[in-house]
BADREN-633535 format. One record per residue (C-alpha): residue number from 1; residue in one letter; x, y negated, z negated. Coordinates in steps of 0.05 Angstrom, whole numbers, plus 32768, in hexadecimal, padded with zeros to 4 digits. Example, Ala and Ser with C-alpha at 12.3 -4.5 7.8 and 13.67 -1.06 7.14 Angstrom:
BEGIN
pt resi:1, resn:A, c1:80F6, c2:805A, c3:7F64;
pt resi:2, resn:S, c1:8111, c2:8015, c3:7F71;
***
This chain:
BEGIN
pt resi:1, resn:X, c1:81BE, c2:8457, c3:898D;
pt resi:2, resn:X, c1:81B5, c2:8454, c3:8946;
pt resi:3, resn:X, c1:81D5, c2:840C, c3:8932;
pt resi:4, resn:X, c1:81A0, c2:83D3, c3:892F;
pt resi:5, resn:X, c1:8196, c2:83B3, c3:8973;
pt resi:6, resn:X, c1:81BF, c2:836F, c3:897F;
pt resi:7, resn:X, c1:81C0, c2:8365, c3:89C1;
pt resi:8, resn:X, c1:81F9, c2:833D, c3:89B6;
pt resi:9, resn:X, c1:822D, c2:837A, c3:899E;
pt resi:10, resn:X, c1:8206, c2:83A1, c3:89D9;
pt resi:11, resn:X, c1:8236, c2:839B, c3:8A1E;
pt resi:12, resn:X, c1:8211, c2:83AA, c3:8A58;
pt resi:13, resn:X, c1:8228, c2:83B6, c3:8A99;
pt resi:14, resn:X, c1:81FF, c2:83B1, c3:8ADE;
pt resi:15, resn:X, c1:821C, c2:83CC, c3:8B24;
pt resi:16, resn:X, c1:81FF, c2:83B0, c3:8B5D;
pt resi:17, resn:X, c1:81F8, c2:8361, c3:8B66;
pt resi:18, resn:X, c1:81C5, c2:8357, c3:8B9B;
pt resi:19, resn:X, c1:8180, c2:832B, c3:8B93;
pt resi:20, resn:X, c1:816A, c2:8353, c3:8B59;
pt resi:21, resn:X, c1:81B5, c2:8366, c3:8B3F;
pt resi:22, resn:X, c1:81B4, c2:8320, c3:8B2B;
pt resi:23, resn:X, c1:8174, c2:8313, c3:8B06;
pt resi:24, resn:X, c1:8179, c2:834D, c3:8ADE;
pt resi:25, resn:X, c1:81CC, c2:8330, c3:8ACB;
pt resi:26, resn:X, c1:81A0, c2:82F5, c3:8ABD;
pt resi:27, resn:X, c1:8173, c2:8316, c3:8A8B;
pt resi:28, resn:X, c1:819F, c2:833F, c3:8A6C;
pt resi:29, resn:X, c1:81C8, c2:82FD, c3:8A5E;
pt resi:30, resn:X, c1:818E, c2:82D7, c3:8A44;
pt resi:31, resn:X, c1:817A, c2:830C, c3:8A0E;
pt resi:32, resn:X, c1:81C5, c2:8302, c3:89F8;
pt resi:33, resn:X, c1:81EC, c2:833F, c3:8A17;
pt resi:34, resn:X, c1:822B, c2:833B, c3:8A29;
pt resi:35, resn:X, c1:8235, c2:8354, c3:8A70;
pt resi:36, resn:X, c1:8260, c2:8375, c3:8AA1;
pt resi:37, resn:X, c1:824C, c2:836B, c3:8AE8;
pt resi:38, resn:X, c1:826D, c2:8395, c3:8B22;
pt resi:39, resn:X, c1:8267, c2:8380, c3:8B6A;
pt resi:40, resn:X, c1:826B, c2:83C6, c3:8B93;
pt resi:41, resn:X, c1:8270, c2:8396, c3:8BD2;
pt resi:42, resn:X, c1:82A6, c2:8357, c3:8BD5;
pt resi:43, resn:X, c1:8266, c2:832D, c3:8BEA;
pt resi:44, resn:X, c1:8249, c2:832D, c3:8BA9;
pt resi:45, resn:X, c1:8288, c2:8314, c3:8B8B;
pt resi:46, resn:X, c1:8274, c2:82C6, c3:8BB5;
pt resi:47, resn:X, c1:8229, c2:82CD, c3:8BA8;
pt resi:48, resn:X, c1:821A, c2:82F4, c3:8B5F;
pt resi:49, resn:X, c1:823A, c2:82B2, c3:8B3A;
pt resi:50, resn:X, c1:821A, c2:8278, c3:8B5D;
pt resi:51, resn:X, c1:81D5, c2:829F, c3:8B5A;
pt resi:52, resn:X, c1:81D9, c2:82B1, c3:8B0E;
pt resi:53, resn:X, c1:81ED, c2:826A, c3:8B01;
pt resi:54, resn:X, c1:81B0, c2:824D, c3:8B27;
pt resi:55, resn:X, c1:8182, c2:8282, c3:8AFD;
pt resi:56, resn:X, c1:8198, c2:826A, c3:8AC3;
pt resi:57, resn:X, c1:8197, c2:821C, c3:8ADE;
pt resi:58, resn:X, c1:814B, c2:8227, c3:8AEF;
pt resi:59, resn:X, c1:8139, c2:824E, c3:8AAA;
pt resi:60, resn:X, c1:815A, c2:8217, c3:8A85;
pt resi:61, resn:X, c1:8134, c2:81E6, c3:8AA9;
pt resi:62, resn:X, c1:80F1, c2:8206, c3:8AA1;
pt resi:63, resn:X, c1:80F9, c2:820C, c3:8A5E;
pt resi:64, resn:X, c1:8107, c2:8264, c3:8A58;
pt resi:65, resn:X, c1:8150, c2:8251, c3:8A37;
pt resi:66, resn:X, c1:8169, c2:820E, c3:8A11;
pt resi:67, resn:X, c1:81A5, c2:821D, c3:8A0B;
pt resi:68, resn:X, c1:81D1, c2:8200, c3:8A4C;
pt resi:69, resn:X, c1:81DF, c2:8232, c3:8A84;
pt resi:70, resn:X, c1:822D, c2:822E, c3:8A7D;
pt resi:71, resn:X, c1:8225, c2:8246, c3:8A33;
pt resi:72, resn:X, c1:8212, c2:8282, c3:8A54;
pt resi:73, resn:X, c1:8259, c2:828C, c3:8A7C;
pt resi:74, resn:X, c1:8284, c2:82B3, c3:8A42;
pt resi:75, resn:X, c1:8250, c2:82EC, c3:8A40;
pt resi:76, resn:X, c1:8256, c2:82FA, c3:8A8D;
pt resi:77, resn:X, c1:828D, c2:831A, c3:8AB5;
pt resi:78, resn:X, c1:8287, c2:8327, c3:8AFB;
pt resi:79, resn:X, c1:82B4, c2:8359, c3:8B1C;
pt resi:80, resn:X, c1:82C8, c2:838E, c3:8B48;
pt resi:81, resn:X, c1:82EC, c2:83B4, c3:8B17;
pt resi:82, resn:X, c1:82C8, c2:83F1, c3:8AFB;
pt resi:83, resn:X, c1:82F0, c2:83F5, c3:8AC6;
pt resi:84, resn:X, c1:82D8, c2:83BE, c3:8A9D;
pt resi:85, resn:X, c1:829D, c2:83E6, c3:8A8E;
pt resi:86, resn:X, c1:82C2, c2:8413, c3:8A63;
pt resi:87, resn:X, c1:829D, c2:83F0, c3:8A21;
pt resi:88, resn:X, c1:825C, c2:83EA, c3:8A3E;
pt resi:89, resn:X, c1:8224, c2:8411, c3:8A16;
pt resi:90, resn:X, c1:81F1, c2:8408, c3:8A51;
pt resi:91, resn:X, c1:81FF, c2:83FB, c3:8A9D;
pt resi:92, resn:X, c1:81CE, c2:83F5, c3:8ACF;
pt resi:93, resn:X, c1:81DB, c2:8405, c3:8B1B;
pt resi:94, resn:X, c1:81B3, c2:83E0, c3:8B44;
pt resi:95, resn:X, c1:81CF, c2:83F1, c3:8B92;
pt resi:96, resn:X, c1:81AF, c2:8403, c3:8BCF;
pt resi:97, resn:X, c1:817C, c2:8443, c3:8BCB;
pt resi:98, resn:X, c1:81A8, c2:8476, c3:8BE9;
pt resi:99, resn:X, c1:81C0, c2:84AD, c3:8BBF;
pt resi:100, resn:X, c1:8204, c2:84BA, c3:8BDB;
pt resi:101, resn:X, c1:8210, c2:846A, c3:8BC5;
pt resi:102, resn:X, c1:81FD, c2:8478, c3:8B87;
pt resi:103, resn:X, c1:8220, c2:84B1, c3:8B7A;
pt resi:104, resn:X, c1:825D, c2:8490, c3:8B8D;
pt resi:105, resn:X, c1:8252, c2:8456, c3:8B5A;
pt resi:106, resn:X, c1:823D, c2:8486, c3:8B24;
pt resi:107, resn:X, c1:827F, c2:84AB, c3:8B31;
pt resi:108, resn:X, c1:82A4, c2:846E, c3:8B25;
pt resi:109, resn:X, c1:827A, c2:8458, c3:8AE9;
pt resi:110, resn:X, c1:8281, c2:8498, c3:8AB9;
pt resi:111, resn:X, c1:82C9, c2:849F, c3:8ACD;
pt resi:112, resn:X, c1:82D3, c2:845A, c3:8AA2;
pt resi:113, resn:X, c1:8297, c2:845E, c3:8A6A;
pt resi:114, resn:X, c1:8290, c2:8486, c3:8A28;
pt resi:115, resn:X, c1:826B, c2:84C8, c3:8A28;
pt resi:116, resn:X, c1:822E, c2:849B, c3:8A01;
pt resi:117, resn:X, c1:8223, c2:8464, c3:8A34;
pt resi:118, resn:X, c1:81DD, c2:8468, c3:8A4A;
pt resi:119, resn:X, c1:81DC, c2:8461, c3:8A99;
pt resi:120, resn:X, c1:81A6, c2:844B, c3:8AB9;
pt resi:121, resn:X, c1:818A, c2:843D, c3:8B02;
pt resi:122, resn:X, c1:8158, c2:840E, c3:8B1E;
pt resi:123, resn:X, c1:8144, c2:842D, c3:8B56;
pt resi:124, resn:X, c1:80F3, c2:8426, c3:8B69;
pt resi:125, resn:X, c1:80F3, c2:8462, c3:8B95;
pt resi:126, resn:X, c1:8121, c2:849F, c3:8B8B;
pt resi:127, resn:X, c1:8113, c2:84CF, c3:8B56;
pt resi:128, resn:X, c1:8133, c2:84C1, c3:8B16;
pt resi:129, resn:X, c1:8146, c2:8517, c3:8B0A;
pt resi:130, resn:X, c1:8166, c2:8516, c3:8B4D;
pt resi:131, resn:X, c1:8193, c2:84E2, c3:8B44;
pt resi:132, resn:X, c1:81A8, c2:84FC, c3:8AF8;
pt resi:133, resn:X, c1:81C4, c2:853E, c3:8B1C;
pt resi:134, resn:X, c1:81EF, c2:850B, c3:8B30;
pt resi:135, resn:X, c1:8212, c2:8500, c3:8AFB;
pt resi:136, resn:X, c1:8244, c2:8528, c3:8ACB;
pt resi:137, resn:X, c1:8213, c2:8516, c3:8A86;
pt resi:138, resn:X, c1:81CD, c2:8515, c3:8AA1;
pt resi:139, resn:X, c1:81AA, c2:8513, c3:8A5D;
pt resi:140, resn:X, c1:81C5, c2:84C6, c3:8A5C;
pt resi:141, resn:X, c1:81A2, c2:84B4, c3:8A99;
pt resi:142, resn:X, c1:8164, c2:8491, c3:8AA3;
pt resi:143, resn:X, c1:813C, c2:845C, c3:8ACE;
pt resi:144, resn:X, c1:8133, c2:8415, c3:8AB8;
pt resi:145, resn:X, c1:8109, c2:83FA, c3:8AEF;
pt resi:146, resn:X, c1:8102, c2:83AE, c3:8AFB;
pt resi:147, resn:X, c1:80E1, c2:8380, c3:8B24;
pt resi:148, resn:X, c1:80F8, c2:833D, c3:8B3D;
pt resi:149, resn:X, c1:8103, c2:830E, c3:8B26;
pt resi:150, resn:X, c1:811C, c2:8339, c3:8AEA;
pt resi:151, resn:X, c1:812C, c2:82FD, c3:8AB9;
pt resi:152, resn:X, c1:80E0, c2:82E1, c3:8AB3;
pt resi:153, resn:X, c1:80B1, c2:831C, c3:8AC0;
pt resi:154, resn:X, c1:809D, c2:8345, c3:8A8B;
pt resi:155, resn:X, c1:809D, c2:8385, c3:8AB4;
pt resi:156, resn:X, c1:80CC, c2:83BD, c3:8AA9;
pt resi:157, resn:X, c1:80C4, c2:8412, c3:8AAA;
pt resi:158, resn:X, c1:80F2, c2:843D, c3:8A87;
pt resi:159, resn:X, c1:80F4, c2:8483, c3:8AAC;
pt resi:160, resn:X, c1:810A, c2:84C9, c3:8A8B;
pt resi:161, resn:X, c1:8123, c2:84F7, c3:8ABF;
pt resi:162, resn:X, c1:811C, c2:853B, c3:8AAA;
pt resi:163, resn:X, c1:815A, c2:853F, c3:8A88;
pt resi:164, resn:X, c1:815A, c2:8509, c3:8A6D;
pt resi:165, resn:X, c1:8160, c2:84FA, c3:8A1F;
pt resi:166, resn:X, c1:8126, c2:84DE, c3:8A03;
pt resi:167, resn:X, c1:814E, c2:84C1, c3:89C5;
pt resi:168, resn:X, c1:8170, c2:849B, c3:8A02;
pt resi:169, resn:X, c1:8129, c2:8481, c3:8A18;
pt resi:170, resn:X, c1:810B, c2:8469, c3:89DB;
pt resi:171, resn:X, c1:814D, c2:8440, c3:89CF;
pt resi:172, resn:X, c1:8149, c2:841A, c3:8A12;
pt resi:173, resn:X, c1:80F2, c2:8412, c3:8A06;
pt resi:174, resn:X, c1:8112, c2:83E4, c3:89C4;
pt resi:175, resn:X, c1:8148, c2:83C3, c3:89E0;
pt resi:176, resn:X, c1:8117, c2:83AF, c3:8A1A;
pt resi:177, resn:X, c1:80EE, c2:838E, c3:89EA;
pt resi:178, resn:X, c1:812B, c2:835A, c3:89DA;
pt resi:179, resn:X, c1:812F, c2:8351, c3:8A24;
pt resi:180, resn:X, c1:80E6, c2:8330, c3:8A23;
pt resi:181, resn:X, c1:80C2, c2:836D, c3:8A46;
pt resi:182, resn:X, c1:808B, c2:8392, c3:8A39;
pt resi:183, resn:X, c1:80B2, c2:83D7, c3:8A52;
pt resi:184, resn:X, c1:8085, c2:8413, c3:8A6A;
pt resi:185, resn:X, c1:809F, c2:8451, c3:8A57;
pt resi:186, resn:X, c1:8097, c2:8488, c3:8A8D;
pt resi:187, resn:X, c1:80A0, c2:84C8, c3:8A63;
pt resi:188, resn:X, c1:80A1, c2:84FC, c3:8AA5;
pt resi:189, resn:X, c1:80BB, c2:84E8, c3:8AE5;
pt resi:190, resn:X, c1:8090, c2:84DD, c3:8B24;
pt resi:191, resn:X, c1:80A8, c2:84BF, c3:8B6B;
pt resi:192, resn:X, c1:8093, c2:847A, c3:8B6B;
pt resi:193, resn:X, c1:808C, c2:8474, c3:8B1C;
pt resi:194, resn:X, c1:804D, c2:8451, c3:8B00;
pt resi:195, resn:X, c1:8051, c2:8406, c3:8B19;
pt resi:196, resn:X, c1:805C, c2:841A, c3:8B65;
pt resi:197, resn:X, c1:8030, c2:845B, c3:8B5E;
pt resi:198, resn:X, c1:7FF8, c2:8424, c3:8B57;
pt resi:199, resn:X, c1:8007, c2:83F6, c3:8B7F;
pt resi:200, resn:X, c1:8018, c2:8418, c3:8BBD;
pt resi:201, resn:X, c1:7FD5, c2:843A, c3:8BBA;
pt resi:202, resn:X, c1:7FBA, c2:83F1, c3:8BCA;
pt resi:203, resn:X, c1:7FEA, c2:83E1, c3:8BFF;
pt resi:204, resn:X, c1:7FD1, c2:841D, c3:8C1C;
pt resi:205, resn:X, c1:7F83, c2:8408, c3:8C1D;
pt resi:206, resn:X, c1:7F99, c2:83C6, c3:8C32;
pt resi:207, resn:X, c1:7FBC, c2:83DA, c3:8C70;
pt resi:208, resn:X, c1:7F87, c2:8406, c3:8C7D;
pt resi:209, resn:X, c1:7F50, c2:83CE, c3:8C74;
pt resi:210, resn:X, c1:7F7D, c2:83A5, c3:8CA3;
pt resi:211, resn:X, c1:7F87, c2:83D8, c3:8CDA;
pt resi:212, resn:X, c1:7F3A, c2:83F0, c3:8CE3;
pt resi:213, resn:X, c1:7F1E, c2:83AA, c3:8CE7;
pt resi:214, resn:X, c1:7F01, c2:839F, c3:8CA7;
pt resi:215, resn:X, c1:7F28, c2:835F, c3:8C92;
pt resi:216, resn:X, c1:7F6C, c2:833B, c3:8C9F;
pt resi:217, resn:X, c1:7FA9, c2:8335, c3:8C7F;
pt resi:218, resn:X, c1:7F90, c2:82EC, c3:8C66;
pt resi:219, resn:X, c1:7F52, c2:830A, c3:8C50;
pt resi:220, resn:X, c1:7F6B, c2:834E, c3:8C23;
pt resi:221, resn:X, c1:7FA5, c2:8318, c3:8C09;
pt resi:222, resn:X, c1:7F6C, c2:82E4, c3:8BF4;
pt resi:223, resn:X, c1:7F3D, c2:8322, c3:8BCC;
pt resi:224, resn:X, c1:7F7D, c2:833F, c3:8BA4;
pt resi:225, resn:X, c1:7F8B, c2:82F1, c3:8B92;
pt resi:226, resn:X, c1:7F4D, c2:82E4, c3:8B78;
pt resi:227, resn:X, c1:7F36, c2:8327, c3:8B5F;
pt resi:228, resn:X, c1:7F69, c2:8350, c3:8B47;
pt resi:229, resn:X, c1:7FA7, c2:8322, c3:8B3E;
pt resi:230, resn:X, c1:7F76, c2:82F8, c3:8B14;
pt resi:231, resn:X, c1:7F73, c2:8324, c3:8ADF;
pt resi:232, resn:X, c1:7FAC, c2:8357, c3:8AE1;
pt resi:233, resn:X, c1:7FD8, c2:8324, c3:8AB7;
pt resi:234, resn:X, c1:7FAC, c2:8331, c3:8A7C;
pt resi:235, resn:X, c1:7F95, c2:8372, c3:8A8E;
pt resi:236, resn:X, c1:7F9F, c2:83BA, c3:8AA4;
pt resi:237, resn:X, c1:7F72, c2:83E8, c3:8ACF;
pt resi:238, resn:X, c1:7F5E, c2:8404, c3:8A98;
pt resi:239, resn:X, c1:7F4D, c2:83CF, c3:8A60;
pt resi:240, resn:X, c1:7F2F, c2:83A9, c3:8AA9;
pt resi:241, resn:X, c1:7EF5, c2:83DC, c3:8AA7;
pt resi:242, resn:X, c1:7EF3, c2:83E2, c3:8A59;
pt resi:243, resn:X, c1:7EE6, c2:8397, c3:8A62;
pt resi:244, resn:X, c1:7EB4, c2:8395, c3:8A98;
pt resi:245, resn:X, c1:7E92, c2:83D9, c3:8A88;
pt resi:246, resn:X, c1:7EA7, c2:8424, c3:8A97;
pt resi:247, resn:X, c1:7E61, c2:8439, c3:8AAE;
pt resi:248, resn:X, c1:7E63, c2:840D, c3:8AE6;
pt resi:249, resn:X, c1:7EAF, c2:842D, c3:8B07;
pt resi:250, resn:X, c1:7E98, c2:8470, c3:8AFF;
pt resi:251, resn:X, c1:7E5A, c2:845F, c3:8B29;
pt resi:252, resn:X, c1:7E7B, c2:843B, c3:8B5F;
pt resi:253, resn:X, c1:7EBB, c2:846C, c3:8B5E;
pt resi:254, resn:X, c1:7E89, c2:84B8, c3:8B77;
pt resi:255, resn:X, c1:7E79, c2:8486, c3:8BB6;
pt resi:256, resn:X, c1:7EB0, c2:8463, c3:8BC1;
pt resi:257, resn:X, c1:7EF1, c2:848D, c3:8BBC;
pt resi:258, resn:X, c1:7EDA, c2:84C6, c3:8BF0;
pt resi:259, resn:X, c1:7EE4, c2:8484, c3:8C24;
pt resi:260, resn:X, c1:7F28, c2:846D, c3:8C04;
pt resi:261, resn:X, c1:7F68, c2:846F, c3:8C33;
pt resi:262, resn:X, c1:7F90, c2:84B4, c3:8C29;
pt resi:263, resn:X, c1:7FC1, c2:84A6, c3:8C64;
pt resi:264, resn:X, c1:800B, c2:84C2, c3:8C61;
pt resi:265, resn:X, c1:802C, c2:84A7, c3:8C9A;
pt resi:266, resn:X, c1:8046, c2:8460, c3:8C8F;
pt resi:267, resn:X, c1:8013, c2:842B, c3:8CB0;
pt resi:268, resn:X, c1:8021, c2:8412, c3:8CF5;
pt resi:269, resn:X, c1:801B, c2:83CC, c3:8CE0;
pt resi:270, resn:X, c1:805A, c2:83CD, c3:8CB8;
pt resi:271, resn:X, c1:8080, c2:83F5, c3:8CDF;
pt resi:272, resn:X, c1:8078, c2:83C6, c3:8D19;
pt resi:273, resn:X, c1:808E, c2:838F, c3:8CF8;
pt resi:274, resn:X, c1:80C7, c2:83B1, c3:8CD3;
pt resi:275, resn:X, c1:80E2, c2:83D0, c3:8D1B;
pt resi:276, resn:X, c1:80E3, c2:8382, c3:8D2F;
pt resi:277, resn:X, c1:810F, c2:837A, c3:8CF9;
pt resi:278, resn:X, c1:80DC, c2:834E, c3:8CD0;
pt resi:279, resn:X, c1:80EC, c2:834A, c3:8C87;
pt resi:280, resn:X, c1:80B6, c2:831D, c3:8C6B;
pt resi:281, resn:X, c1:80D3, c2:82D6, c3:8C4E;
pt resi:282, resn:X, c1:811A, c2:82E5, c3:8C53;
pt resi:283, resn:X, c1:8119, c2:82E3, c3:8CA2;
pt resi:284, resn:X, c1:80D6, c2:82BE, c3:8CB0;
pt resi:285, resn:X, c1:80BE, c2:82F8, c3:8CCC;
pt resi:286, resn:X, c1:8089, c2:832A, c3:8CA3;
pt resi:287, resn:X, c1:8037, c2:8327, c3:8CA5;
pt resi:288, resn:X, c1:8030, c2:82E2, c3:8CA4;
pt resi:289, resn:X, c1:8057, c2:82B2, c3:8CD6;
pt resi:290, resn:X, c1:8089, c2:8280, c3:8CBB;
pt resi:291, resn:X, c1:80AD, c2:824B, c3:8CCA;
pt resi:292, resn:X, c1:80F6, c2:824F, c3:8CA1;
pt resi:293, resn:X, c1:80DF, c2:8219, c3:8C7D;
pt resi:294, resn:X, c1:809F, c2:823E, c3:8C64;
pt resi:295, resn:X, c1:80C5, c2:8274, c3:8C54;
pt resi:296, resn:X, c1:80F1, c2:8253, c3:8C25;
pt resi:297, resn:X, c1:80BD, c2:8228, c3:8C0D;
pt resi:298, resn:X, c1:809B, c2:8269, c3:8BFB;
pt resi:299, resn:X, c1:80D8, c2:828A, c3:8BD4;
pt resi:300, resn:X, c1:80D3, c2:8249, c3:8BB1;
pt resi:301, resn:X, c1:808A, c2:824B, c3:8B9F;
pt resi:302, resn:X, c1:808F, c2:8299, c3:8B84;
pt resi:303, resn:X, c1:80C4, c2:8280, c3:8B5F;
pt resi:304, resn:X, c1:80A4, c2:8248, c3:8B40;
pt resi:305, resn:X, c1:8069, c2:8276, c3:8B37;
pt resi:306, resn:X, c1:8095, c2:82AE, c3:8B0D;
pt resi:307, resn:X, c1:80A1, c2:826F, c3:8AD5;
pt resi:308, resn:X, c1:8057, c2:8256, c3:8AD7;
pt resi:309, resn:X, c1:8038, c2:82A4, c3:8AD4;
pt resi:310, resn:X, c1:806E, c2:82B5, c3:8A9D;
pt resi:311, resn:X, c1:8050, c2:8279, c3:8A73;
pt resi:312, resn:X, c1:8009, c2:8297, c3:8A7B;
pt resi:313, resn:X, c1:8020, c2:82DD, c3:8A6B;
pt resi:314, resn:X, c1:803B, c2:82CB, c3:8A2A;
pt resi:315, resn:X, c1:8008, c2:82AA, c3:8A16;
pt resi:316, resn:X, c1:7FE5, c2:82ED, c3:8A1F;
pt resi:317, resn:X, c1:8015, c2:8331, c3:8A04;
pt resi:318, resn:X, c1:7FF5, c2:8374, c3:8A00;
pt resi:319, resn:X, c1:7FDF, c2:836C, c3:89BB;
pt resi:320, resn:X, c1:7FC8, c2:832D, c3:89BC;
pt resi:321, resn:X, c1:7F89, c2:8340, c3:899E;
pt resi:322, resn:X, c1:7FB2, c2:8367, c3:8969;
pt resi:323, resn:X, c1:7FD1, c2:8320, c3:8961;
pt resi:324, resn:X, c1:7F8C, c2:8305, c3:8956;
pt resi:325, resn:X, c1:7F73, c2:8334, c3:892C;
pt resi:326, resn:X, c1:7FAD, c2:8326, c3:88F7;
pt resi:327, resn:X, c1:7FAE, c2:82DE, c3:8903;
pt resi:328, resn:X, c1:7F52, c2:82EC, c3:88EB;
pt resi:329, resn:X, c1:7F71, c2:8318, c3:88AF;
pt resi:330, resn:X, c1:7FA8, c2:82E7, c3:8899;
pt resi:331, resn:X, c1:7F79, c2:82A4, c3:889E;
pt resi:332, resn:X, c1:7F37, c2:82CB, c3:887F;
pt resi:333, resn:X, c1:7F2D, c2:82B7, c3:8836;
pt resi:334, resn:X, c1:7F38, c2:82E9, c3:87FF;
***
């Protein structure tokens, strides 16, 4: 963890090629890694290839990559032999969020990697220290938690578990840099982690909005459009009030939190629709009504969306008034 960090003399390996499976292969490839990619199920062996490829088609067409997609083919190896992970010095399971599953692939996973591999896993809702118990080297294990699609956002949290080694961390908060994120690192682990923590507390006062009357779905979409999702990209909570004035928050927040949703039973309105077997876009079938051809049309748009909001975003890093500032310093006379 010492040696300078070239993603290219860095093999990675990822197990589990679903939706996100992919777009995190298709990162990884883009910020030069070689990379191992297991299917656990002999489904992903038909559909992992064909969907990296048309990643990489559609980043090289919107201008994220120049060089041609099939330039890209030597660094990837798709699989269902664990062994080819033996050199990898990172691999990421990505499979379904069930424990005994993932105990079985990280069984089959140290059996073939050295004793320094870093192993990660990207689940969003189990407890990072539970799933290190198990494993045979726990200090090695940590979260890298993405969000799709993984090859243009910026998003990523790195999670200690409680035994995990911290030396381990700080390395994957640097290589994520090379990876084009801006990584969180999440020094003590929490259910949920920071990202959902926040945003599950909204999808909690939304449904509770929606269920009492006080707007529709339409309606709560429409104000976090054009209230909050117009200025998170630059912004977070916190820099949001610096900006707009603190005063003001701690005023509203003695009146208005006492009225704030604290329910813990999920809401009725998504457990109806999940009992009907709704699953949003990928059936038609969620909050909104669709036609199959809205719902592609709107898999299309988001992606579309993920390329135009990238653009913005970089235009706009974390320290882009740092940036300024030395731009001021380096252009000011002597």
């Amino acid at each position: 963890m010492n040696e300078p960090l070239n993603p290219a003399s860095i093999p990675v390996g990822i197990v589990g090629l679903g939706l996100m499976g992919c777009s995190i292969t298709t990162c990884l490839l883009l910020s030069g890694h070689p990379v191992v990619a297991v299917a656990p199920l002999p489904v992903d062996m038909e559909t992992a290839e064909p969907r990296i490829r048309e990643h990489l088609l559609k980043a090289h067409q919107k201008g994220l990559i120049t060089r041609s997609p099939e330039e890209y083919k030597p660094q990837l190896t798709v699989t269902e032999d664990y062994s080819l992970l033996k050199d990898c010095k990172l691999v990421l399971e990505c499979t379904l969020e069930d424990i005994a599953i993932k105990k079985s692939v990280y069984d089959r996973i140290e059996a073939v990697v050295a004793d320094d591999a870093i192993i990660t896993t990207n689940t969003s809702a189990i407890p990072i220290s539970l799933l290190q118990r198990q494993i045979r080297l726990p200090e090695r294990f940590l979260g890298l938690h993405w969000t799709e699609p993984s090859h243009t956002t910026r998003f990523l949290e790195i999670i200690c578990g409680d035994l995990s080694n911290t030396q381990a961390a700080d390395w994957l908060y640097a290589l994520a840099h090379l990876w084009d994120k801006e990584p969180t690192l999440v020094r003590k682990d929490i259910r949920g982690f920071i990202a959902n923590r926040l945003m599950y507390a909204m999808y909690r006062e939304a449904f509770n909005l929606v269920e009492n009357g006080y707007a529709t779905v339409e309606d709560v979409d429409r104000a976090c459009r054009n209230n909050t999702g117009y200025w998170m990209t630059l912004v977070g909570v916190f820099r949001w009030m610096d900006l707009t004035g603190v005063p003001a928050y701690h005023t509203v927040m003695k009146d208005l939190w006492p009225t704030l949703s604290n329910q813990t039973e999920v809401p009725k309105l998504i457990d109806d629709i999940v009992k009907a077997g709704g699953k949003g876009v990928q059936n038609a079938q969620g909050f909104y009504d669709y036609t199959p051809e809205e719902a592609k049309l709107w898999k299309e748009t988001y992606e579309e969306f993920s390329y135009d909001i990238r653009r913005l975003a970089l235009k706009y890093p974390a320290d882009v008034v740092k940036k300024k500032l030395a731009q001021k310093d380096e252009n000011s006379p002597e």
